[in-house]
C-alpha positions, 0 to 999 in steps of 0.5 A: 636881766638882758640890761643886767647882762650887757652891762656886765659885758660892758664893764668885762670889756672896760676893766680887761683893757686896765688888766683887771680880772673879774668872774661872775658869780651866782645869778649872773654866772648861772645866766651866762653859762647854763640857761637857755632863756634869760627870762625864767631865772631872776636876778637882783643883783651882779655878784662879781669876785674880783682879787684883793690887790684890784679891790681899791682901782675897781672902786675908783672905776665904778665911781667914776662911772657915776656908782654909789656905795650902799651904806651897808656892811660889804661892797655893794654899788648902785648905779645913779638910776638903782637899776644896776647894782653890784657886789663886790667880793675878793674872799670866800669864807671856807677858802684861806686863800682864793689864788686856787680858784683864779688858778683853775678858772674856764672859759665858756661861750656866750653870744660868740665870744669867750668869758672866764668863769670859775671852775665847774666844781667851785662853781657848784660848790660856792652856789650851794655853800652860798645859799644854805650857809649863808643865804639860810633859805631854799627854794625851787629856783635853786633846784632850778638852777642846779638842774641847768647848771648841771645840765651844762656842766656835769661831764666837765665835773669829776665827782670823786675829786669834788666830795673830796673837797667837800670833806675837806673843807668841812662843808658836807653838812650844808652840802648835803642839805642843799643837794637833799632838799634838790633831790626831794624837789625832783632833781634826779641828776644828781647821783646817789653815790654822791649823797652818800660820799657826803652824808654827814658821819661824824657827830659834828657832822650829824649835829651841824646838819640837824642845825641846817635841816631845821633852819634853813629850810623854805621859810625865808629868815628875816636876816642871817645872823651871827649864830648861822654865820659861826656854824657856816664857818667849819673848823678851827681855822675858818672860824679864827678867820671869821673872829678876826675878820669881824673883831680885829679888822685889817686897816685894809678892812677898815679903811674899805668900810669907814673910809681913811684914817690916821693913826690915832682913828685907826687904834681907836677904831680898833678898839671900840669896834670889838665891842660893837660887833660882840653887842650887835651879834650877842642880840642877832644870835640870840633872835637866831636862837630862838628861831631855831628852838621854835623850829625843833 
């Protein structure tokens, strides 16, 4: 962790002198501003958010530094030892726009010099969204970080505000599963009125948060598939994004994942691609299914 976070300092240093902005997210965020001691927390990887427009100078910068794309699906580079391996991303599903959060961002100490970190609320909100809608699995060191982290940030959170974006943004069952199962841990600083604001009430709500309550549970997936990714995705708006996003990609997307194309690859590319993506998530959705049906 300690080789992890100096070389993320470095590259915070290094891409601020070429006016590039980054934020950390997830493992990286919640060492640098909640825990005490680096060594009770794990982290895998370095999760960045970075703005679109810089996307195409960051990845120029980290291959210049001698960093490799992983042949995965997402922006995700290693270092040429593998020691040090970065995902990028520039979008967050349940937001249509991402300017609001760069909008709002903080600032915090850390080894007497000042970071940019996301919001408190967007913070907490991404950490639990992430890791029930997406990530698909529970686990003490999520309570573990909930609890450090609310430790550190809670009086800088104002509740009322936070479950109304919650509500808003169609995310109460996930939400509501993650803060649960941290309840059923131990974790008492999380205050009932706020379970309450966001037990799920509609049937929407009820039946998405029954889907959560039996696939996400302690038992790690072997992959989070379509199926989950669909119901992660709440509301008509967010799930015409998800369908575009993966059947109709924007060349941008494209060329980010494939590499540059003329013409002629791009329209070919554009349609063969929908029929890849319906196969390839027809099959995982179907292995999602039956997990789910063994789980009931």
């Amino acid at each position: 962790n300690a080789k992890r976070i100096s070389f993320f300092l470095s590259l915070l240093d290094d891409l601020n002198s070429i006016n590039i902005e980054i934020l950390p997210l997830k493992g990286i965020d919640l060492l640098l501003r909640a825990y005490p001691v680096f060594g009770i927390r794990p982290m895998a990887d370095i999760d960045l958010l970075i703005r679109q427009a810089d996307v195409g100078k960051v990845i120029l910068f980290l291959e210049r530094k001698g960093f490799r794309r992983s042949p995965d699906e997402g922006l995700t580079y290693f270092s040429l030892d593998r020691r040090i391996n970065l995902d990028i991303i520039w979008d967050i599903w349940y937001l249509c726009d991402t300017s609001c959060l760069w909008e709002r961002t903080v600032f915090r100490d850390f080894q007497r010099r000042q970071i940019k970190f996301l919001h408190p609320e967007d913070a907490l909100l991404y950490m639990i969204s992430y890791v029930v809608a997406h990530q698909g699995v529970l686990s003490p060191i999520f309570v573990q970080d909930l609890k450090y982290f609310l430790e550190r940030e809670e009086a800088n959170i104002d509740w009322a505000k936070w479950t109304q974006s919650v509500e808003k943004l169609k995310l109460k069952p996930a939400v509501y599963r993650g803060l649960s199962f941290a309840r059923k841990l131990g974790l008492e600083s999380i205050p009932d009125r706020i379970l309450s604001r966001i037990q799920p009430r509609s049937l929407n709500e009820k039946m998405l948060s029954s889907f959560y309550q039996r696939m996400v549970t302690d038992e790690a997936s072997i992959q989070i598939s379509y199926l989950m990714t669909w119901f992660s995705y709440s509301g008509f708006r967010a799930k015409r994004k998800l369908l575009r996003e993966k059947f109709l990609p924007s060349r941008f997307e494209g060329e980010l994942h494939y590499g540059k194309k003329t013409v002629l690859e791009y329209m070919l590319y554009l349609t063969f691609h929908p029929f890849y993506i319906l196969a390839k998530s027809l099959i995982l959705s179907f292995q999602d299914l039956f997990l789910f049906l063994r789980r009931l």
